[in-house]
N, CA and C atoms as a LAMMPS dump frame, in Angstrom:
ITEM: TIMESTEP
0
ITEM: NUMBER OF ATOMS
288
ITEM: BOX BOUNDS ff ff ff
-5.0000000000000000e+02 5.0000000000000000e+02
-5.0000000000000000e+02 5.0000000000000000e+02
-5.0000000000000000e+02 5.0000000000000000e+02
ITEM: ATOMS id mol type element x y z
1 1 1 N -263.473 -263.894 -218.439
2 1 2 C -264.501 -264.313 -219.366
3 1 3 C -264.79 -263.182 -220.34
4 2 1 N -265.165 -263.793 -221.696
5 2 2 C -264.981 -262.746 -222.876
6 2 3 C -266.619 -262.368 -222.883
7 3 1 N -267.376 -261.251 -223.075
8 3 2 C -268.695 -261.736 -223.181
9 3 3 C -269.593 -262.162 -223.518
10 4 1 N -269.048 -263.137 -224.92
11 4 2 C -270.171 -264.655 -224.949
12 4 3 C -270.128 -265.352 -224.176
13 5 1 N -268.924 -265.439 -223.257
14 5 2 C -268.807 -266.325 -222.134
15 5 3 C -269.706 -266.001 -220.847
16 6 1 N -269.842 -265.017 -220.514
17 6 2 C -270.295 -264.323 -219.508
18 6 3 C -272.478 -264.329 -220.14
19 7 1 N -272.523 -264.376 -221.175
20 7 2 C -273.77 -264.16 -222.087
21 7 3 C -274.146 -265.417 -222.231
22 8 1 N -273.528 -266.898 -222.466
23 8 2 C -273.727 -267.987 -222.036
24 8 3 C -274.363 -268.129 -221.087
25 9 1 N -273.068 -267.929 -219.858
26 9 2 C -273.61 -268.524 -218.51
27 9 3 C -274.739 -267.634 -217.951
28 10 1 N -274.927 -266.423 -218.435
29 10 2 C -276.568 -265.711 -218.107
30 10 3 C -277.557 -266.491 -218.711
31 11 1 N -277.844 -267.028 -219.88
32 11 2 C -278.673 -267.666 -220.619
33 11 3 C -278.516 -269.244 -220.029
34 12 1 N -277.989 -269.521 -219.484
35 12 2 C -277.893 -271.322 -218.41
36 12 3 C -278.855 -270.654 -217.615
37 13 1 N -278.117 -269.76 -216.308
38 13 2 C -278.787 -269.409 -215.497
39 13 3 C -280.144 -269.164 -215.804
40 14 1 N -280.822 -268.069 -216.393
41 14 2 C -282.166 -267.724 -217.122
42 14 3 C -282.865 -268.968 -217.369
43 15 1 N -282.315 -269.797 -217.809
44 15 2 C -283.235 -270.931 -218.354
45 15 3 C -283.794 -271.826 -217.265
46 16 1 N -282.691 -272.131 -216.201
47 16 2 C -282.65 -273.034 -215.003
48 16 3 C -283.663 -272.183 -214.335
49 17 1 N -283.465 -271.359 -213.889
50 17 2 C -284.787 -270.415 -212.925
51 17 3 C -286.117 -269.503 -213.474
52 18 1 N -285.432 -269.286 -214.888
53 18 2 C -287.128 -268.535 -215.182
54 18 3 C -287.096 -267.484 -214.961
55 19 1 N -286.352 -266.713 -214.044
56 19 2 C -286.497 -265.193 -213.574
57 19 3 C -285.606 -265.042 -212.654
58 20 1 N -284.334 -264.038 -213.386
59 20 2 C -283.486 -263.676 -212.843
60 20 3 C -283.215 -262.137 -212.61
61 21 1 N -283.12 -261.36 -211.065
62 21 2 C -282.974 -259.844 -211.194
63 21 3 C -281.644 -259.659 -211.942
64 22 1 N -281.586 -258.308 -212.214
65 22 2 C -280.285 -257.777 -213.016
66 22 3 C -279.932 -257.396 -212.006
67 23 1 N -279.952 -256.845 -210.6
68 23 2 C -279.211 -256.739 -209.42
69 23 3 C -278.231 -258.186 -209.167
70 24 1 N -278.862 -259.544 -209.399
71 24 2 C -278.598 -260.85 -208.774
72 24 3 C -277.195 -260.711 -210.196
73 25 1 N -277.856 -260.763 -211.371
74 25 2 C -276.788 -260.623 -212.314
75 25 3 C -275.531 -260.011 -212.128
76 26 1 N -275.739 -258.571 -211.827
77 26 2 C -274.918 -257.754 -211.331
78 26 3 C -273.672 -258.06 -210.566
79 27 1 N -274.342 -258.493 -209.476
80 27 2 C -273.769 -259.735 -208.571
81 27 3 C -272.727 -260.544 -208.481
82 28 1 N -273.043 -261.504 -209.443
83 28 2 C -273.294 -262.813 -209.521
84 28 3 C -271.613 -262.453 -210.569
85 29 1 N -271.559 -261.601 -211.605
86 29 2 C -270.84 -261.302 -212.548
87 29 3 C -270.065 -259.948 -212.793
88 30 1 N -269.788 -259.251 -211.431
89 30 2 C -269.278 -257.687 -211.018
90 30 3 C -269.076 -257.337 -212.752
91 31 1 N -271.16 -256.231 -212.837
92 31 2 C -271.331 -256.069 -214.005
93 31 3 C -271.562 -254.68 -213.356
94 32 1 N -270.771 -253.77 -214.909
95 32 2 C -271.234 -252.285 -214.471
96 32 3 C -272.503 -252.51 -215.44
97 33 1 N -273.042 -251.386 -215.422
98 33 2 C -274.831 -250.715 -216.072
99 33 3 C -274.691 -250.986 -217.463
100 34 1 N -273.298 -250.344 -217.807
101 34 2 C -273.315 -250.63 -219.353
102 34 3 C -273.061 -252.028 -220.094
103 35 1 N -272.74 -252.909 -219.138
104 35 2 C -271.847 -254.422 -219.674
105 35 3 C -273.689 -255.256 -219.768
106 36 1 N -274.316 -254.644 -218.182
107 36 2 C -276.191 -255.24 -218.344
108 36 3 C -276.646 -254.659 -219.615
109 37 1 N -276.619 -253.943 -219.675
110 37 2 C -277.461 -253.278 -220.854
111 37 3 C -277.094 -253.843 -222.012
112 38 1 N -275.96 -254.056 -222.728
113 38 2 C -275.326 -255.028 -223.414
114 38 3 C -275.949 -256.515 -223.597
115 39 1 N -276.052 -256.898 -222.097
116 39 2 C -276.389 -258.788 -222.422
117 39 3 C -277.717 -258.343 -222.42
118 40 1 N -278.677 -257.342 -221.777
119 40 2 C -279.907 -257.542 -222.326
120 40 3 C -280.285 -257.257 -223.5
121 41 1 N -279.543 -256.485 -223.988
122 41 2 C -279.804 -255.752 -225.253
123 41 3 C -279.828 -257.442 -226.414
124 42 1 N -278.698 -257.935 -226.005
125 42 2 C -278.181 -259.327 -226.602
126 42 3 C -279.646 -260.712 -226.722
127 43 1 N -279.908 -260.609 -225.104
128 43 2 C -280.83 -261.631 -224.774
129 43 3 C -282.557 -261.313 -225.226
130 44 1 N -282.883 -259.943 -224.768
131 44 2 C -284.21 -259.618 -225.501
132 44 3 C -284.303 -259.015 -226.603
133 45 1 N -283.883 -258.697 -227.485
134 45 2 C -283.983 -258.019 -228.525
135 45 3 C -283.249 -259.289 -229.413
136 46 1 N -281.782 -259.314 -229.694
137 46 2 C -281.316 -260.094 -230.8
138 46 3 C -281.441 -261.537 -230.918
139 47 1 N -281.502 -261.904 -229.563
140 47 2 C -282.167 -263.075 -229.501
141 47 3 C -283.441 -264.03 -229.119
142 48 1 N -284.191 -262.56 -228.597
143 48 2 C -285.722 -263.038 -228.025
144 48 3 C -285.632 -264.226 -227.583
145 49 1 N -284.814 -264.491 -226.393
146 49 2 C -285.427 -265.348 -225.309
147 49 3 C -285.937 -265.152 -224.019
148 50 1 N -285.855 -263.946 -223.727
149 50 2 C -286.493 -263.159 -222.508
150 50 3 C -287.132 -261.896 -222.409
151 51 1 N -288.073 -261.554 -221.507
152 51 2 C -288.422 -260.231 -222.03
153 51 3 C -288.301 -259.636 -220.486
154 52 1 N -288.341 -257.995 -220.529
155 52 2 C -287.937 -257.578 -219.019
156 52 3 C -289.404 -257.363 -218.192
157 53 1 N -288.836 -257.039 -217.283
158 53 2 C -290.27 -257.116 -216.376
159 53 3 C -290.032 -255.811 -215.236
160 54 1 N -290.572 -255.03 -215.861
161 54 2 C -290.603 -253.675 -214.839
162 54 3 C -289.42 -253.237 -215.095
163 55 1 N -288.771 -253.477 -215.687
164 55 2 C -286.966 -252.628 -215.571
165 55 3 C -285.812 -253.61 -214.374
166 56 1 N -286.627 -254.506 -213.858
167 56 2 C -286.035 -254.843 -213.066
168 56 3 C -285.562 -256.456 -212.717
169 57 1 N -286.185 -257.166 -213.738
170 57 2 C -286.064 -258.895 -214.129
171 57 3 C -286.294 -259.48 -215.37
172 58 1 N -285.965 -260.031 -215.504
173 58 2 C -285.609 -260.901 -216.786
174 58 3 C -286.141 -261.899 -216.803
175 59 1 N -286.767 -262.289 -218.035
176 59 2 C -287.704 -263.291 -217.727
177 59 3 C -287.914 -264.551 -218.947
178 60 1 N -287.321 -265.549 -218.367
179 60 2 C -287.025 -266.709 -219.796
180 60 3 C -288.565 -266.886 -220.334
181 61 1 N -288.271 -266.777 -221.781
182 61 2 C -289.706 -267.125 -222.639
183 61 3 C -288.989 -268.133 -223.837
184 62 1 N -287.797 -268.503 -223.962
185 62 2 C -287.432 -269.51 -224.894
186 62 3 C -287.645 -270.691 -224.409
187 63 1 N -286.991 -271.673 -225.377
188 63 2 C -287.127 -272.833 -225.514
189 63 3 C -286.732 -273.462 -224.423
190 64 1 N -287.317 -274.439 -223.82
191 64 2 C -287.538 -275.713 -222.568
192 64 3 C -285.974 -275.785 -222.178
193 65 1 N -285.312 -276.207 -223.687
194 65 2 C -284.003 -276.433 -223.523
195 65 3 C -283.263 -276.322 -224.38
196 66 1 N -281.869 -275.526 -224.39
197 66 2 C -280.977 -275.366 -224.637
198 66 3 C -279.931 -276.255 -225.249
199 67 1 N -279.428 -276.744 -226.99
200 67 2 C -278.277 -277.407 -226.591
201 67 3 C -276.665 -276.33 -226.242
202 68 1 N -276.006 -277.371 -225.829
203 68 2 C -274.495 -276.234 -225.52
204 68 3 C -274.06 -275.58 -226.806
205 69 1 N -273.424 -274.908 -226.105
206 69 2 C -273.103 -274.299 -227.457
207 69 3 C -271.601 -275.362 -228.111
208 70 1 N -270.771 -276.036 -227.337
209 70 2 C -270.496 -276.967 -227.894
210 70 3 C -271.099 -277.983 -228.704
211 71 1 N -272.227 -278.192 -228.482
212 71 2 C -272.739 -279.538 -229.306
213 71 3 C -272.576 -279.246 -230.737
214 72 1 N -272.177 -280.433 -231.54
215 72 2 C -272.16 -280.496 -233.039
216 72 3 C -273.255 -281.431 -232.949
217 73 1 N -273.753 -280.826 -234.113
218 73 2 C -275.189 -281.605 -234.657
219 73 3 C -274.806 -282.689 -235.403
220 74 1 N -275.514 -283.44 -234.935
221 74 2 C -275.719 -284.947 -235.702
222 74 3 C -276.044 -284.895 -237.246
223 75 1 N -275.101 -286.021 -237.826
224 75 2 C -275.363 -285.814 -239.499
225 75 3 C -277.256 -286.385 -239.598
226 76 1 N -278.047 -285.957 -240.614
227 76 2 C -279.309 -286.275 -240.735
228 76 3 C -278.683 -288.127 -241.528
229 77 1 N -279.805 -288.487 -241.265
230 77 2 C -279.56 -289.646 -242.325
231 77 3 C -280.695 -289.394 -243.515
232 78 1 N -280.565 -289.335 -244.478
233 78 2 C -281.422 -289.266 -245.684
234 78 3 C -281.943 -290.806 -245.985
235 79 1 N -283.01 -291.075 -246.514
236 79 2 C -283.276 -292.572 -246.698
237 79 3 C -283.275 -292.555 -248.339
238 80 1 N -282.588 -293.601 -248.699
239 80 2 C -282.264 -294.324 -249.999
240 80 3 C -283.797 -294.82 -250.361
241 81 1 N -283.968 -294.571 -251.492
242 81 2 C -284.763 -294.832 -252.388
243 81 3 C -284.508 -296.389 -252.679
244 82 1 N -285.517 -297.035 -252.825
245 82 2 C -285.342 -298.757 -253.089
246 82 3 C -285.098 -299.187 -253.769
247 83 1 N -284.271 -299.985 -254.645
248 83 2 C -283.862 -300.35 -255.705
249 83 3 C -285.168 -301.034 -256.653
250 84 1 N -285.377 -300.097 -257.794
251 84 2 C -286.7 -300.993 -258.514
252 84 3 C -286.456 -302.444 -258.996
253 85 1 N -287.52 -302.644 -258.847
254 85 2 C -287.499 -304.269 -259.343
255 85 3 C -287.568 -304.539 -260.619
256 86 1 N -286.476 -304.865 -261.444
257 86 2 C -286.545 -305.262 -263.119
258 86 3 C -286.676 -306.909 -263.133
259 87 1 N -288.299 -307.034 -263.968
260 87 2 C -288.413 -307.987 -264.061
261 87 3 C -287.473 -309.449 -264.905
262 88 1 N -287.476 -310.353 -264.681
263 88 2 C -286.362 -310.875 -265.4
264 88 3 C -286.866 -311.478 -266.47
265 89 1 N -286.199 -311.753 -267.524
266 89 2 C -287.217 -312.375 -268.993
267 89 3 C -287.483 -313.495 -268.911
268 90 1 N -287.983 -313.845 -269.433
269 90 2 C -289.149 -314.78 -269.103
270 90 3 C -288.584 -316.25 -270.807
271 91 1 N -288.078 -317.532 -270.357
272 91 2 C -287.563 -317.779 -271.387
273 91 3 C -288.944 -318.295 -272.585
274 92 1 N -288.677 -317.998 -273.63
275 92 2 C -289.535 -318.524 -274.291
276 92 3 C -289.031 -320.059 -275.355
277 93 1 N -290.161 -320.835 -275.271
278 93 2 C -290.103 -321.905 -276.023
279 93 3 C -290.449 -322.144 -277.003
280 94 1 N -289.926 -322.597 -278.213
281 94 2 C -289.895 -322.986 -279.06
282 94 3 C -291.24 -324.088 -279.429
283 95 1 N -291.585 -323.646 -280.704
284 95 2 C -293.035 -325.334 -280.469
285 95 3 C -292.254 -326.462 -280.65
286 96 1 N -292.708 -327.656 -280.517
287 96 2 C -292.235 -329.117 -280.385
288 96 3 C -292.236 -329.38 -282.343
C-alpha cells in the first residue's frame, strides 16, 4: 500500500470508532515513528479531521460521513427557466 492507501484506510478506521491510539495504528499497519508522524501530520493539520489527544490518540472531529474516495459526483441538474407565454393576436374585425 502506497500512502494514500494506507491514509485512507486510517481515515475509515478514525471515522468508524472516533478514537484511535497511534500504538493500535502502529499495529494495525507495521508503522515506524516517522511514516505516524506523516499521516498525522496529513490528518490534523492538512486536513483537519482529527485532533490529538495527549500525544497519544487521535480523535475524529470531521464529518458524520465520508464519501469514497471512488465516488464520482453526480451531475447537478440546473432547472430551465419556463418558456414565456406570447400572447397570440387577437383577430380583428372589420365593421359590417
Amino acid at each position: 500500500m502506497d500512502f494514500y492507501d494506507v491514509l485512507e484506510r486510517v481515515l475509515e478506521i478514525l471515522q468508524q470508532h472516533k478514537r484511535v491510539t497511534y500504538r493500535a495504528l502502529q499495529r494495525q499497519f507495521d508503522l515506524d515513528e516517522a511514516y505516524l508522524e506523516d499521516l498525522k501530520a496529513e490528518i490534523i493539520e492538512a486536513r483537519q479531521l482529527a485532533v490529538d489527544e495527549g500525544g497519544r490518540v487521535l480523535v475524529w472531529t470531521g464529518a458524520t460521513s465520508m464519501a469514497p474516495a471512488s465516488a464520482v459526483p453526480l451531475p447537478q441538474v440546473v432547472p430551465q427557466p419556463s418558456p414565456q407565454k406570447i400572447p397570440l393576436p387577437t383577430t380583428l374585425r372589420s365593421p359590417p
